[in-house]
C-alpha positions in Angstrom: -38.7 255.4 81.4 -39.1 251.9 82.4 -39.7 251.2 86.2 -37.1 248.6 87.4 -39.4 245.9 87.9 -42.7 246.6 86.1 -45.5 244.0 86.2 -45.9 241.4 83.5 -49.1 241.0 80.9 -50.5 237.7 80.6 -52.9 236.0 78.1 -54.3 232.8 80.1 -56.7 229.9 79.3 -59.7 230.2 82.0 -60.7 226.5 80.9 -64.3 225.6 80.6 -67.0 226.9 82.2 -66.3 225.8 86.2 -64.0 222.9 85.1 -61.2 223.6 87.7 -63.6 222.8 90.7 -65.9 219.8 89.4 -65.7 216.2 88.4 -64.8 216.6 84.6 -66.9 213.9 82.6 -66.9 215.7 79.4 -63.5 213.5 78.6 -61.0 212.3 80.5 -60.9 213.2 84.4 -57.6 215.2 84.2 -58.1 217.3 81.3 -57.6 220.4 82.9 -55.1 219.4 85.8 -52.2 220.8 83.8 -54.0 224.3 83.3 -55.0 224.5 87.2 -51.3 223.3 87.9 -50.1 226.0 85.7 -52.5 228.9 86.7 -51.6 228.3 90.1 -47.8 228.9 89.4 -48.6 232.2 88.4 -48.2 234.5 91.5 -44.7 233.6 92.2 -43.6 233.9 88.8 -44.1 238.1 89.6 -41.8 240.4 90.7 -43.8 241.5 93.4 -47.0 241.0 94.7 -49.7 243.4 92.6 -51.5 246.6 94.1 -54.7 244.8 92.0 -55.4 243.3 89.1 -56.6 244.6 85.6 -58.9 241.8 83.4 -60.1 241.2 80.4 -62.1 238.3 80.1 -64.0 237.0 76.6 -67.4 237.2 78.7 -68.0 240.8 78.5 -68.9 243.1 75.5 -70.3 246.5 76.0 -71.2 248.8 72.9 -69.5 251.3 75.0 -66.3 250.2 76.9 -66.9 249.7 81.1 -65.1 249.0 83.6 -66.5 247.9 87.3 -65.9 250.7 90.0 -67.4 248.5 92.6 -65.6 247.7 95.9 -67.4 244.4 96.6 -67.9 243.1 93.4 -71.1 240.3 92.5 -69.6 237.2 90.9 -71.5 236.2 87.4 -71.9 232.6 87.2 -72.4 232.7 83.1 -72.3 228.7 82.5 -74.7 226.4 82.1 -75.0 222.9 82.5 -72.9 222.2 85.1 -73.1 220.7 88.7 -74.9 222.8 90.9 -72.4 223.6 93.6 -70.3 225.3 91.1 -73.1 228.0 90.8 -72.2 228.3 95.0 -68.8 229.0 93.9 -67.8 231.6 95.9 -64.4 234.3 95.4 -64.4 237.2 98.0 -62.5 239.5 95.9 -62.5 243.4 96.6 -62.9 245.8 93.3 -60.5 249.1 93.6 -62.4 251.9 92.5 -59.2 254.1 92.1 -58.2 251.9 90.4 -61.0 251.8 88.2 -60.9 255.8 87.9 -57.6 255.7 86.4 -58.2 252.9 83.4 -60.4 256.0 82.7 -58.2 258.3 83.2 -55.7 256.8 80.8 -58.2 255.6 78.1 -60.0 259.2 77.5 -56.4 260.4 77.7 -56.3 258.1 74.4 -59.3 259.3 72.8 -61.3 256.2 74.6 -64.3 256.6 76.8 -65.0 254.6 79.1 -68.1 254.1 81.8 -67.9 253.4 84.9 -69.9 250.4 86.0 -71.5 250.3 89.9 -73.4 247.3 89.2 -71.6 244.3 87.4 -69.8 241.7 88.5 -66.6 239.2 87.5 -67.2 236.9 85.2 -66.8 233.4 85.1 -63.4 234.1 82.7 -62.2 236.2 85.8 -62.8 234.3 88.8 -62.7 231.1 88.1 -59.1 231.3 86.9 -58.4 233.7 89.9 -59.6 231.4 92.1 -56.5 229.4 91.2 -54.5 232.3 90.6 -55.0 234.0 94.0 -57.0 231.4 96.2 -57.0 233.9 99.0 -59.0 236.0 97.4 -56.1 238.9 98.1 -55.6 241.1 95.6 -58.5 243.8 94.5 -59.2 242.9 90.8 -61.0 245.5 88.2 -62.8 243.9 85.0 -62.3 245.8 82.0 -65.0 245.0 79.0 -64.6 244.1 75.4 -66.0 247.0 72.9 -68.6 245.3 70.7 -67.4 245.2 66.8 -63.8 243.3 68.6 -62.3 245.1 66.0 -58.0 244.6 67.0 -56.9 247.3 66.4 -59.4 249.0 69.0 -58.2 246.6 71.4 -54.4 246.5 70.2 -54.5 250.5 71.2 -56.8 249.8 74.6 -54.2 247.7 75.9 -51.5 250.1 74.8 -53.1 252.8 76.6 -53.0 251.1 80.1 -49.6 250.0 79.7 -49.0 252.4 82.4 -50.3 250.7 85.2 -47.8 248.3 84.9 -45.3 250.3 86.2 -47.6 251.1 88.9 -47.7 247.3 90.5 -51.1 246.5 88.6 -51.2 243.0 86.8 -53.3 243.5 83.5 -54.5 240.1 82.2 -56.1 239.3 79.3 -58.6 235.9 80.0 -59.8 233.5 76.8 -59.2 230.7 74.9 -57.0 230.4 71.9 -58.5 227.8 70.7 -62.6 228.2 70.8 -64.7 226.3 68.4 -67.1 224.3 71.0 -69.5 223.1 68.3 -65.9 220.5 67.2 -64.5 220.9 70.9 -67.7 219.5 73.0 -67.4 216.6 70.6 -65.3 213.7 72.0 -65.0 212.0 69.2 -63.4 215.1 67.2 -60.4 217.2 67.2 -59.8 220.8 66.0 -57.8 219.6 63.2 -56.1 223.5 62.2 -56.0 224.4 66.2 -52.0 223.4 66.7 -51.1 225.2 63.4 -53.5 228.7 64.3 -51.3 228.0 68.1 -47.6 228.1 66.4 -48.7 230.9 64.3 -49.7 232.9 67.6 -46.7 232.0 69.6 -44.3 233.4 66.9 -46.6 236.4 66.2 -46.8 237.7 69.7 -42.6 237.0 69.8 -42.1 239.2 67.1 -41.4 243.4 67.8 -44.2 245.5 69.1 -45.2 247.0 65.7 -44.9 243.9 63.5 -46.9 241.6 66.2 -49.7 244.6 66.2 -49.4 243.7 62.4 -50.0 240.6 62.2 -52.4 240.3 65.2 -54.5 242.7 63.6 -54.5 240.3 60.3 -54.7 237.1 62.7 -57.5 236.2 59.3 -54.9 235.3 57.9 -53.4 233.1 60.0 -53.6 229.3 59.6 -57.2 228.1 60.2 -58.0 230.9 62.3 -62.0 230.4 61.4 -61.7 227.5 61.7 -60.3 227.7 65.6 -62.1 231.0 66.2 -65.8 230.8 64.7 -66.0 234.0 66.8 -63.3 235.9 68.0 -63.9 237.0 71.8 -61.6 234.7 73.1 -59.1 236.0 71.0 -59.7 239.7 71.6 -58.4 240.0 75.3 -54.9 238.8 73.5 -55.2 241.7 71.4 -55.1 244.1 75.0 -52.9 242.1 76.3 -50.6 242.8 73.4 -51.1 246.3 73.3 -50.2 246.6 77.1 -47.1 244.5 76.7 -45.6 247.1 74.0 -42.1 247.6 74.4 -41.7 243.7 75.4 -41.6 240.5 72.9 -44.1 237.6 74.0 -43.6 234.1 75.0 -45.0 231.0 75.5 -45.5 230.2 79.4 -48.0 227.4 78.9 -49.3 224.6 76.3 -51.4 221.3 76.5 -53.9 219.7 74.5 -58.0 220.3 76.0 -60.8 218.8 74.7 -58.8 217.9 70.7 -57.2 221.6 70.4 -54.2 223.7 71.8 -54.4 225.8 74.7 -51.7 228.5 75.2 -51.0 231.0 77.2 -48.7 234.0 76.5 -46.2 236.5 78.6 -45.5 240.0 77.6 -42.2 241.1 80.0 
């Protein structure tokens, strides 16, 4: 049985490297002003505050699947380039080891193992956006890694397997890109050409029922130009939990705006 007012599933964009808190001079000054606007809408979009949050972010593969136990996670500051007070950046989230316990709980329950991490921290796909998200640094958040291979299916089922915290106030968010081809993206003078067509095909997949969306997200090959937007698929993948732990709900769109020549969306499962 559903709980009366479970917690949604959300795909986000986490933008580019520290792009939210920096002068933007890789194109024009406001590129990302609509994504920060948007990201910060989030938390009173919810039915209640969450007990912690649950991410996936495209800047962790383990062989093995892991999940940070720590209390007081480190923050990862995995960019380069950029100015250096963004690698001062700071986010003074607490980790929730119980919760942490239970993702295991519920993926070895699912055939899934899972390791319990003491030593890393979030990611630059987790913070940065949660920065926004939650700028008082307020709710406990728990990373969750991709397994190496990204094989969808694998993370179609992860997802589905922590569905139940959901109805246990946890927010599980899925952090990428859906459109990630930086070799044509860093260029200012190009544009993802197939990104808007790859973006349409998403938003109606993830609208469809639970089993034909696992369907055709586990085929998203064959989607319009998906090589051609996803040279490699990590940003994708947390999508692909997302999904999973939505089951039972149809996606929609929440948020989408042209960055740096492609489409950026963002998706809402319940």
């Amino acid at each position: 049985m559903r709980g009366n007012h479970p917690q949604p599933v959300f795909y986000i964009p986490h933008g580019g490297g520290p792009c939210f808190f920096m002068e933007w001079n890789w194109g024009p000054a406001d590129t990302w002003n609509s994504m920060a606007d948007w990201l910060s809408s989030i938390a009173k979009t919810l039915p209640r505050k969450p007990r912690a949050i649950l991410a996936v972010s495209a800047h962790w593969e383990s062989p093995r699947l892991a999940v940070t136990a720590n209390d007081n996670p480190s923050l990862i500051y995995d960019y380069y380039g950029f100015p250096p007070h963004t690698y001062k950046l700071q986010y003074p989230v607490r980790g929730d080891s119980a919760v942490a316990e239970t993702v295991g709980e519920l993926l070895l329950d699912h055939g899934l193992e899972v390791v319990q991490d003491l030593e890393r921290g979030l990611d630059h796909g987790v913070f940065i956006p949660f920065k926004l998200i939650y700028p008082d640094a307020d709710v406990p958040i728990v990373q969750l890694s991709l397994l190496s291979g990204l094989d969808p299916a694998t993370h179609l089922a992860i997802g589905e397997a922590l569905s139940p915290l959901r109805e246990h106030g946890v927010l599980i968010v899925g952090s990428g890109l859906s459109s990630h081809n930086l070799s044509v993206m860093m260029d200012p003078e190009a544009e993802l050409s197939g990104s808007e067509e790859f973006n349409d095909w998403m938003v109606k997949a993830c609208a469809e029922p639970s089993r034909e969306r696992s369907q055709s997200l586990i085929n998203w090959l064959a989607a319009p130009a998906a090589r051609e937007v996803h040279p490699r698929e990590e940003h994708l993948l947390p999508l692909m939990v997302a999904s999973g732990a939505g089951s039972g709900d149809h996606g929609h769109c929440v948020f989408r705006d042209q960055v740096m020549g492609a489409t950026a969306v963002a998706i809402r499962f319940g």
